[in-house]
N, C-alpha and C positions, 0 to 999 in steps of 0.2 A: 440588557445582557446580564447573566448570571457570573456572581464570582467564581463559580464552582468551574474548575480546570475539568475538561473530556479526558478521559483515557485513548491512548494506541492499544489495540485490540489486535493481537496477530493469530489470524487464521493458519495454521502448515497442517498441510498434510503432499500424501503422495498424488503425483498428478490420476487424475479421472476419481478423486476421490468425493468429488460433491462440492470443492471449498467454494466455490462462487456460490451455487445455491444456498448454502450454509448462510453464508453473509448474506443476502440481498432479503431473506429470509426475515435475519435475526434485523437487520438495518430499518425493515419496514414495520414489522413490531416496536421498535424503540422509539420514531419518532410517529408511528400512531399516539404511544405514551407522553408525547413532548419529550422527549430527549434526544435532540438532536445526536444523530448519527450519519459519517458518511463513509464512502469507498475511499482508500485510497489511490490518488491521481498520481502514477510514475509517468517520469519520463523515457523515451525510449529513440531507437533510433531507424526502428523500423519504420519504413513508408504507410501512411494512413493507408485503412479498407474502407472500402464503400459503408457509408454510413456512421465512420467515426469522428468523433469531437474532437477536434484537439481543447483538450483543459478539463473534457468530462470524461472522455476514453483513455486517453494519454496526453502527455507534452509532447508532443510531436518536434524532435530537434536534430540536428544534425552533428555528425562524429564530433566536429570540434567544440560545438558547445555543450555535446557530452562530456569530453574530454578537459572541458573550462570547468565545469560545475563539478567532476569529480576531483581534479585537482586543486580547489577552492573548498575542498571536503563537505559539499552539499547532500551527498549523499550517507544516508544510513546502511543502504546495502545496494548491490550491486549483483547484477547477472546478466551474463551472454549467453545466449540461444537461439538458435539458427543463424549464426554470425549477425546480430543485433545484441545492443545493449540497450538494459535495462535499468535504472535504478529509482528509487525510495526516497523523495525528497525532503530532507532534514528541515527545511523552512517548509515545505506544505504541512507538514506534520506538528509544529511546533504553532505557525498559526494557528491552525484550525484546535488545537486542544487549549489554547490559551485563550480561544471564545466560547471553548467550557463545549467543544463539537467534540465525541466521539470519533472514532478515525479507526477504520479496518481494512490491516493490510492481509492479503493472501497474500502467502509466499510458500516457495516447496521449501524441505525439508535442511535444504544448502542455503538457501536463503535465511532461514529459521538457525542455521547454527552460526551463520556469518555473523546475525543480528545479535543473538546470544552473547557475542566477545566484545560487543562494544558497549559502552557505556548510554544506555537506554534503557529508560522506564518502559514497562508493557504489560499487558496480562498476556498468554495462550492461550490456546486452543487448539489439540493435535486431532483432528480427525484419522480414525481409524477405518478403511476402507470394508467394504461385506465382506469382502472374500481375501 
């Protein structure tokens, strides 16, 4: 394992604007080059879809141990959308860049200025939509 720490990498841009393709893009160029790179893994509290991982697609949990882990301040950011919660795991994040892994979070725009106020290293990246 390398001493060298990974960076959080945050994707924001406006929804339909590309950010997934953006990253899975840039994520499979980097570890062609050996530089490990991955997605980031939230947690949420929506019901798995057909064909999701819990651990690779989402943490798959339930309100109250959403509600544990954000009042235990696990979380970096947080969002609710279609009455489901979302958030940004402070320990997945903090692992995985202290094994020198890259780590890219997508996030929209509220998410990106929630993340902004808090006391967290990052680069961006604002993707601007065609039109």
């Amino acid at each position: 394992m390398s001493n060298e720490k990974g960076q959080l990498i945050v994707i924001s841009a406006p929804s339909g604007a590309g950010k997934t393709s953006v990253i899975k893009n840039v994520i499979k160029k980097l570890n062609d080059e050996n530089k490990k790179s991955i997605f980031s893994v939230s947690h949420t509290t929506r019901p798995p879809r057909d064909g999701d991982i819990d651990g690779s697609d989402y943490f798959f949990v339930s309100n109250g141990i959403f509600d544990e882990l954000y009042e235990a301040g696990n979380f970096i950011e947080i969002a609710e959308v279609h009455d489901y919660k979302y958030g940004t795991s402070k320990d997945f994040i903090d692992k995985n860049i202290n094994q020198g892994i890259n780590v890219f979070l997508e996030i929209d725009v509220q998410g990106f200025q929630e993340l902004r106020s808090k006391n967290v290293e990052f680069r961006s990246v604002f993707i601007l939509p065609p039109s």
